[in-house]
C-alpha positions as CSV (number, residue, x, y, z in Angstrom):
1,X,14.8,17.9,9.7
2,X,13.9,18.8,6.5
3,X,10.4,19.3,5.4
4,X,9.3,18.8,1.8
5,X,5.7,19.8,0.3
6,X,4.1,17.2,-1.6
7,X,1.4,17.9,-4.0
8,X,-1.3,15.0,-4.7
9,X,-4.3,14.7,-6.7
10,X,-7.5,13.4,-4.7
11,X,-11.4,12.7,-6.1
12,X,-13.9,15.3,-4.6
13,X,-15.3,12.5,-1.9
14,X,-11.6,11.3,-1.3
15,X,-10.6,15.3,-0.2
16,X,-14.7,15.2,1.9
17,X,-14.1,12.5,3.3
18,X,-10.4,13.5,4.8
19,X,-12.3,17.3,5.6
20,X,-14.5,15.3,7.4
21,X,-12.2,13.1,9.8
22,X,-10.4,16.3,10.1
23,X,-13.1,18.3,11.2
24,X,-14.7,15.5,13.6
25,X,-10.9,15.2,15.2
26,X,-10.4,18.8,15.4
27,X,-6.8,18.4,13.3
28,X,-5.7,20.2,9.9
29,X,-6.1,18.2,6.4
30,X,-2.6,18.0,6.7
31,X,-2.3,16.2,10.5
32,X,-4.9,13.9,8.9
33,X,-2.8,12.9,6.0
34,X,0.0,12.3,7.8
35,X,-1.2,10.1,10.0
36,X,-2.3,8.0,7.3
37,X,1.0,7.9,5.8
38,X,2.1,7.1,9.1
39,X,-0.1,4.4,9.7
40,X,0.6,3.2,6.0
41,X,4.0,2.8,6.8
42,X,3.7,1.2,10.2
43,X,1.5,-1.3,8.9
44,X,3.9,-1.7,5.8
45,X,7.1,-2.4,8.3
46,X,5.1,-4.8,9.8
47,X,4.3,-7.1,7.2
48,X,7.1,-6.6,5.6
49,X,9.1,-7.9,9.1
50,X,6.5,-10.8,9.1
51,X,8.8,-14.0,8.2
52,X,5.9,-15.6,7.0
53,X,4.7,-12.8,4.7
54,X,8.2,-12.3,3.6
55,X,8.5,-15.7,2.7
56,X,5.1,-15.7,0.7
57,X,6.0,-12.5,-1.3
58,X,9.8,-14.1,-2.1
59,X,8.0,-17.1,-3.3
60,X,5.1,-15.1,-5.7
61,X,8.4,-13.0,-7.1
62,X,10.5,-16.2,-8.0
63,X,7.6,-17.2,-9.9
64,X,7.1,-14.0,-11.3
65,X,10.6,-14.1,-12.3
66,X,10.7,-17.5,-14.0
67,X,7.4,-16.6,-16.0
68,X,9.1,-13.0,-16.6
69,X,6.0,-11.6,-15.1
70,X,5.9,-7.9,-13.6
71,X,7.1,-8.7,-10.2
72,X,4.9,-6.0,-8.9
73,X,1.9,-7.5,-10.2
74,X,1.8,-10.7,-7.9
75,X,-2.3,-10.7,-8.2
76,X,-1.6,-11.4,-12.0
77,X,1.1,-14.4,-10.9
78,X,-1.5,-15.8,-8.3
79,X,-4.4,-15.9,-10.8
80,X,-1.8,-17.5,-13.3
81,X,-0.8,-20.4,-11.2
82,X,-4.3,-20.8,-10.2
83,X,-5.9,-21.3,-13.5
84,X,-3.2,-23.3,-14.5
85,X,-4.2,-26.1,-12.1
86,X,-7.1,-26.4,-13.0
């Protein structure tokens, strides 16, 4: 397995806050870290499994599409359809 090193950029409370839950679990600012990412992705996988979910985002992106709205903004589709029935 190959390890890479990943720099990112954190606020000052972001990087306390992880020192913290590190310190209070007795594990390294970098065991913390990835178990977030770790949970991140668990929790991704499992909406993204979710037929119901799937379905929901496949709907917001054809709409996206047809309006030739960033498909990665879906908020910006949702609020579009919205005020448009009203």
């Amino acid at each position: 397995m190959t390890i890479l090193e990943i720099t990112i950029r954190l606020t000052e409370n972001e990087a306390a806050a992880i020192d913290r839950a590190a310190q209070l679990e007795r594990l390294t600012r970098e065991e913390v870290l990835r178990l977030a990412a770790r949970e991140y992705i668990r929790r991704y996988q499992r909406r993204r499994d979710n037929p119901q979910i799937r379905r929901a985002m496949e709907t917001i992106d054809a709409i996206a599409a047809r309006l030739r709205r960033d498909p990665t903004d879906s908020t910006a589709t949702v609020r579009y359809w919205r005020d448009a029935r009203r």
